[in-house]
N, C-alpha and C positions, 0 to 999 in steps of 0.2 A: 536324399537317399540315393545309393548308387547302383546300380545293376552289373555285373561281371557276369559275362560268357567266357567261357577255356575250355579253348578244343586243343587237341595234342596229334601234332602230324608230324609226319617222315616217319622215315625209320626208325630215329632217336628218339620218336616221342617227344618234342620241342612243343614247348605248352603258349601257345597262341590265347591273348587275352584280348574280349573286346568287354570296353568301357562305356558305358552313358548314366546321364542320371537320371532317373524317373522323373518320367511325362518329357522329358527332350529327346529329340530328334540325332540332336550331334552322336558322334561315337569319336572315341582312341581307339586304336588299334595297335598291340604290344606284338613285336615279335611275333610276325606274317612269316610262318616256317613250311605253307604248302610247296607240295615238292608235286604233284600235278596237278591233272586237272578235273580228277575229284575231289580232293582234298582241297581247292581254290573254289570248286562253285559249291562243297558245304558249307564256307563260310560266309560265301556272296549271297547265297540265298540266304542264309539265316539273317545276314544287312535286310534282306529285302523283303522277307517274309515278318520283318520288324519295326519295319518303315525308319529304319536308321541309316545315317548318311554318317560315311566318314570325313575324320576332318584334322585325324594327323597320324602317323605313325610313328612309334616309338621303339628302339631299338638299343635292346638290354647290352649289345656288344655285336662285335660284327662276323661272328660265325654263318657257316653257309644254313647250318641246322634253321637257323634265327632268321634269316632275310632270302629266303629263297623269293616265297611268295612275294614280297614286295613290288616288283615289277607287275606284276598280275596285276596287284592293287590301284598301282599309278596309271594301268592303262584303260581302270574303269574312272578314275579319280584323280586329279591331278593336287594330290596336300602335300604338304611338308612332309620330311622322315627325318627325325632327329636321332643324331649319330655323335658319339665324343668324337672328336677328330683323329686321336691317337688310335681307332682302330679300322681306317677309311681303306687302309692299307688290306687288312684281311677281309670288309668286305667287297674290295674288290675281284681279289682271289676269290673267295667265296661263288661269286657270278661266273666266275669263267668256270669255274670246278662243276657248278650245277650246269651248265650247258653241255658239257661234256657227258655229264651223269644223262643228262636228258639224252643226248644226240642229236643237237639241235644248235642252230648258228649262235655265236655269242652276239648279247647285246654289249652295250656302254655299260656304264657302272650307272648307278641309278643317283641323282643328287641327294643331296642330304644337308642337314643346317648343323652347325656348329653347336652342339652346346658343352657346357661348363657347369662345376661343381658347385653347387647350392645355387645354380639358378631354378628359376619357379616355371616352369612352361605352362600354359592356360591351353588347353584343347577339349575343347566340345565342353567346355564349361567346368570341368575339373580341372584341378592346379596339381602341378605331378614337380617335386622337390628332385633335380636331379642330385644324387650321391654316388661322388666316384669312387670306386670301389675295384682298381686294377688287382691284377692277381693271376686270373683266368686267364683273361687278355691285358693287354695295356690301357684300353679305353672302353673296360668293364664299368657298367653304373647301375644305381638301380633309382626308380622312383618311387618316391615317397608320399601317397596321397595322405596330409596330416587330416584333415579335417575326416576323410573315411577310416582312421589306421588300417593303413593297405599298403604293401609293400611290394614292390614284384622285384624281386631278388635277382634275376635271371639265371646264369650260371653261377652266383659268385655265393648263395645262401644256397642249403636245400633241405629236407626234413630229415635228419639225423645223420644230413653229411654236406659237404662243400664242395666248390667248382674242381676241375680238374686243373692241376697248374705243369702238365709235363707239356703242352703244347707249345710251338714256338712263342715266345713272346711271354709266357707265363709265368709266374714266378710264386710260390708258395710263399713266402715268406711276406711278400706284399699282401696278398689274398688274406694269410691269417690276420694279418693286423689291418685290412680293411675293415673285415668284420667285425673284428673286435674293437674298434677306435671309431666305425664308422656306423656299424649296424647294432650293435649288442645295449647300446644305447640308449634304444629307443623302449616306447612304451613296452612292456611286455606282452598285451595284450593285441600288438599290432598284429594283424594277420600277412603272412608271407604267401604269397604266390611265386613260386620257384619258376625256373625256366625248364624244370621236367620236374613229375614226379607228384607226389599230392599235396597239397596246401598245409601249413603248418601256422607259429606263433612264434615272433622272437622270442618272449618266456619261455613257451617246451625247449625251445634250441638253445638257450641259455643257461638251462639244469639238466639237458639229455644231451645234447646232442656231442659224439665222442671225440669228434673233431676238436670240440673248443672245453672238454669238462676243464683239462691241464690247464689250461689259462684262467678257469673259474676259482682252482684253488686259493682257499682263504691263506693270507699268508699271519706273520704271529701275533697279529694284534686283533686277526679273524675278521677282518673283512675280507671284501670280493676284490685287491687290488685297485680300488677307487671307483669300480661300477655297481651299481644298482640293479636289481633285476623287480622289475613288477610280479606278483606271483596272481 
């Protein structure tokens, strides 16, 4: 069985997820988006008021929203932070944008490990399927806990609507047919954790949501264009 905490900080609201599985100690940590330092020692205490030790973080795309906290994290903890390569570029902008926002010296950019499309990352004991999914960003992904149906979408899924694609680097076009080739896919019943916003079901977002109904349309032989949806 798995346990999820989601706190949502900054100003955006950027939904911070922390992972473990009952009776272990390890944790993930998705998308560390504290922007000071309340918002940094509500989550360090919750690690510690829960006797949970981190042991990687993971990172939906490289927005500042997304990795502000991460530094904070690495200077209680020195883990991995996995990152697609293609968006190393905007988190590095990211870091200098938030120091600025802060008023405070910039640091380095923070390391990060390479990963790649339908590889399986193992952290604190759960297996997280990366699926890349550009659109938002160029090195947008999400991961795919199969064994829990747990999704955490980031920006590129969200509960009756989708990432934003006017950013530099974004492209709509990519985004819709990530979703739909990459996410729409999967169990219906998988539960989505969005990068804002409230938790949803690829099923609901597969018969509601307005973004993707047009591409749902049966065409004349009345199926779903070749996909399945679990109801």
């Amino acid at each position: 069985m798995i346990n999820i905490k989601l706190f949502h900080f900054n100003e955006l609201g950027a939904c911070c997820a922390v992972l473990w599985k009952e009776g272990e100690k390890g944790c993930a940590v998705v998308d560390p988006g504290m922007s000071d330092e309340a918002e940094s020692g509500l989550l360090l205490r919750y690690l510690d008021e829960h006797g949970l030790e981190m042991e990687g973080i993971l990172l939906t795309h490289g927005h500042f929203d997304h990795t502000w906290g991460v530094r904070t994290l690495l200077a209680k903890k020195d883990v991995p932070v996995y990152l697609d390569p293609a968006d190393k570029s905007l988190a590095e902008l990211g870091i200098r944008f938030f120091y600025k926002y802060a008023k405070a010296p910039a640091e380095r950019p923070f390391p990060t490990v390479d990963i790649r499309d339908g590889e399986v990352l193992s952290v604190a004991g759960l297996s997280f399927r990366v699926i890349s999914t550009p659109g938002h960003t160029p090195g947008g992904v999400c991961y795919y806990c199969e064994e829990e149906k747990i999704l955490l979408s980031g920006d590129t899924l969200f509960a009756g609507s989708i990432g934003r694609s006017d950013f530099p680097g974004g492209d709509y076009d990519a985004l819709i047919k990530s979703i739909m080739d990459r996410l729409m896919g999967l169990p219906g019943d998988v539960d989505v954790i969005p990068g804002h916003g409230p938790r949803t079901t690829i099923g609901r977002e597969a018969m509601t949501n307005p973004f993707l109904i047009p591409f749902n349309e049966p065409d004349g032989e009345g199926d779903a264009g070749g996909l399945t949806f679990e109801r």
